[in-house]
N, C-alpha and C positions, 0 to 999 in steps of 0.2 A: 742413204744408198737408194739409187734410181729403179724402178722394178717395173717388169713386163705389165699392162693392162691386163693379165689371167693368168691365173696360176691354175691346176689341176693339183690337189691333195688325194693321196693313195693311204688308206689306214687301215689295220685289224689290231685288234685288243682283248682285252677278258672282262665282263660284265660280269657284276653282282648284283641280282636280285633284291625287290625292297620293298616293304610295305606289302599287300595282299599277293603280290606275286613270288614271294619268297616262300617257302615251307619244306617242314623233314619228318612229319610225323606221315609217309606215303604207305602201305603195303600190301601185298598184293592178296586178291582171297584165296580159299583156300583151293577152291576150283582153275585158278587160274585164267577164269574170264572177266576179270575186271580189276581196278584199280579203285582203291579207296586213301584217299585225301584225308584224315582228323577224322576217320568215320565216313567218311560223307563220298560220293563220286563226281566227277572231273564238274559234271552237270552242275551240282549246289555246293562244291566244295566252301570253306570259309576262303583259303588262299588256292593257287594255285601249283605248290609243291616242287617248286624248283629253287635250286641252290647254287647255281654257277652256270656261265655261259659266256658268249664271247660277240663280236661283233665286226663285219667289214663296212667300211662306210668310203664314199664317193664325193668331194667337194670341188666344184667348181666356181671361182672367185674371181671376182670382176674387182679392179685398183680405183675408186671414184678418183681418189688422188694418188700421183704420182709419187708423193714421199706413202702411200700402202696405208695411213692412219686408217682409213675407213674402205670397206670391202662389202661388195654384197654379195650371197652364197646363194648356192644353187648344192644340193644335196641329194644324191640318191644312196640309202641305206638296206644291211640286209643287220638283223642282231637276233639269237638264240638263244634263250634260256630252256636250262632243261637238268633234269635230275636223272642219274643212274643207281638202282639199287643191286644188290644182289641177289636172284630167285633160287628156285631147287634147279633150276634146268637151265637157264637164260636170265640175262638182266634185263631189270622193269626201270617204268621210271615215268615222268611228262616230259614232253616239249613241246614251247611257245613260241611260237615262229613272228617276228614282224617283219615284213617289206616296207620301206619308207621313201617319202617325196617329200622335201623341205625347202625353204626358203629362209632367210632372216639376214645379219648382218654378223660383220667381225669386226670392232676396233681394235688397233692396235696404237696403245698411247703413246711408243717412241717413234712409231713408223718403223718400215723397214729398214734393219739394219742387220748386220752382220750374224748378229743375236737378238732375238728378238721376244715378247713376252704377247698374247694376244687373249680377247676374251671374245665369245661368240654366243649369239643363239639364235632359234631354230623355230620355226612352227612348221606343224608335217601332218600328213596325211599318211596313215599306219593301218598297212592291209596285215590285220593280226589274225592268227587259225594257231593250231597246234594237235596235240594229240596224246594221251597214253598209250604205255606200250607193254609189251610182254610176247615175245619171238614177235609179234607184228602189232599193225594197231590194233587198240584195241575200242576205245574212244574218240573221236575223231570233234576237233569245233572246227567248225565254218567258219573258213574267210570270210572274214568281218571291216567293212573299213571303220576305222576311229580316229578323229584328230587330237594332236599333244605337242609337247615341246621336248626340245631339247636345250642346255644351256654348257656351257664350260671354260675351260680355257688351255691354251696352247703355250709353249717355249719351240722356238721355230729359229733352226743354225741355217745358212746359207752357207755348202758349198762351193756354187761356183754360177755364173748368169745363168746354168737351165737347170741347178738340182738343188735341193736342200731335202733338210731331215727335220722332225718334228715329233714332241712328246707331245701328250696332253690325257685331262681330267674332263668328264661330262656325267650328266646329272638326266635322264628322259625319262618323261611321263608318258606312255603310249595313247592312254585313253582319257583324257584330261576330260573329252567333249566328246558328245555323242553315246554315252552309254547305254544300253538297252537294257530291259528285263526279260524280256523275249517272252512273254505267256504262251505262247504257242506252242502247242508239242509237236515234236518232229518224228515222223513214218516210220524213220529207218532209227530204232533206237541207238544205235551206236556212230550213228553223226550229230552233232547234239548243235544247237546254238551258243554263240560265246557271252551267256550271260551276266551281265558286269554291274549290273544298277540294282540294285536291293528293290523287292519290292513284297507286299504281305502274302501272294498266293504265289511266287517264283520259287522259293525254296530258298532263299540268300539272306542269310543275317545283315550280311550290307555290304556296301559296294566291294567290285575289287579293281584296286589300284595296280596298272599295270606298271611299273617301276624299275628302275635300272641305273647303276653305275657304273661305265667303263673307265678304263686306262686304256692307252692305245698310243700307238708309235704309228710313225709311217715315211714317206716320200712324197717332196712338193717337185711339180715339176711348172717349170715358169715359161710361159709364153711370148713370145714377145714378137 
């Protein structure tokens, strides 16, 4: 089946957390001005205290070939992780915010067809911040950029020459490269740096992996 030079993919999904960016032991003190991580706060936590989230993401894909085997992508992403607990007054919790800019390829080893099966990945530039909270923030990290990947794969139905639909499974690393220890302390205690790299006077047993699984449905629109 013959297909436009650019498709436009439209997706949102539900992410799960993984590796240092997942955790559930959060609670709030007993004053109500802080959050504490396994003991520890948002600052040297071991993980980062979240347990579910979700994700919308933006693909623009260019046909090398006309039978679609081979695609190159263009990605703009938003994906949230974040926990909610229950307080005496209001719900607490974290959230981790990434904005993302990716690039990479999609093969697809029957081509475009009716029905189709595809696998893709990603390298990206990840403007990551977040926050704890309790009625407002309460912690705040700094946008940070960091680079990572993304990887996964798609089953992709063509309705009709401008619409289809599409499931799919992905795998991102937010912070693959780049990580800091941040030694430096900052002014304002309650905006802190997003310290991700272990180091011996940082406060961090070792690094945190920022990590992530969606599912995620969506709508391809075909250009042609």
């Amino acid at each position: 089946m013959s297909q436009s030079r650019f498709e436009i993919d439209v997706s949102a999904g539900y992410s799960r957390p993984l590796l240092e960016a997942y955790g559930e032991n959060v609670v709030l003190s007993t004053t109500g001005g802080y959050i504490l991580i396994d003991n520890k706060r948002l600052l040297v936590s071991d993980n980062l205290g979240v347990d579910v989230g979700y994700s919308i993401q933006t693909f623009i894909k260019y046909n090398f070939f006309r039978s679609g085997h081979l695609k190159g992508l263009f990605n703009l992403g938003y994906n949230i992780l974040y926990s909610v607990f229950e307080g005496p007054n209001d719900i607490y919790g974290v959230r981790i915010q990434t904005f993302s800019i990716g690039t990479g390829i999609e093969v697809s080893p029957i081509g475009n067809k009716k029905f189709y099966p595809a696998v893709f990945g990603l390298l990206r530039l990840n403007y990551m911040g977040g926050e704890s909270y309790y009625h407002a923030g309460l912690d705040f990290l700094k946008v940070t950029p960091r680079f990572g990947y993304a990887a996964g794969l798609n089953f992709n139905y063509t309705l009709n020459k401008n619409f289809g639909l599409f499931l799919g499974y992905s795998y991102s690393y937010d912070n693959l490269w780049n990580k800091q220890a941040e030694e430096v302390s900052i002014v304002d205690e309650h905006t802190i740096s997003f310290r991700d790299k272990a180091s011996s006077t940082n406060g961090l047993n070792h690094d945190r992996r920022v990590a992530y699984s969606s599912f995620f449905g969506g709508l391809k629109f075909y250009i042609r």
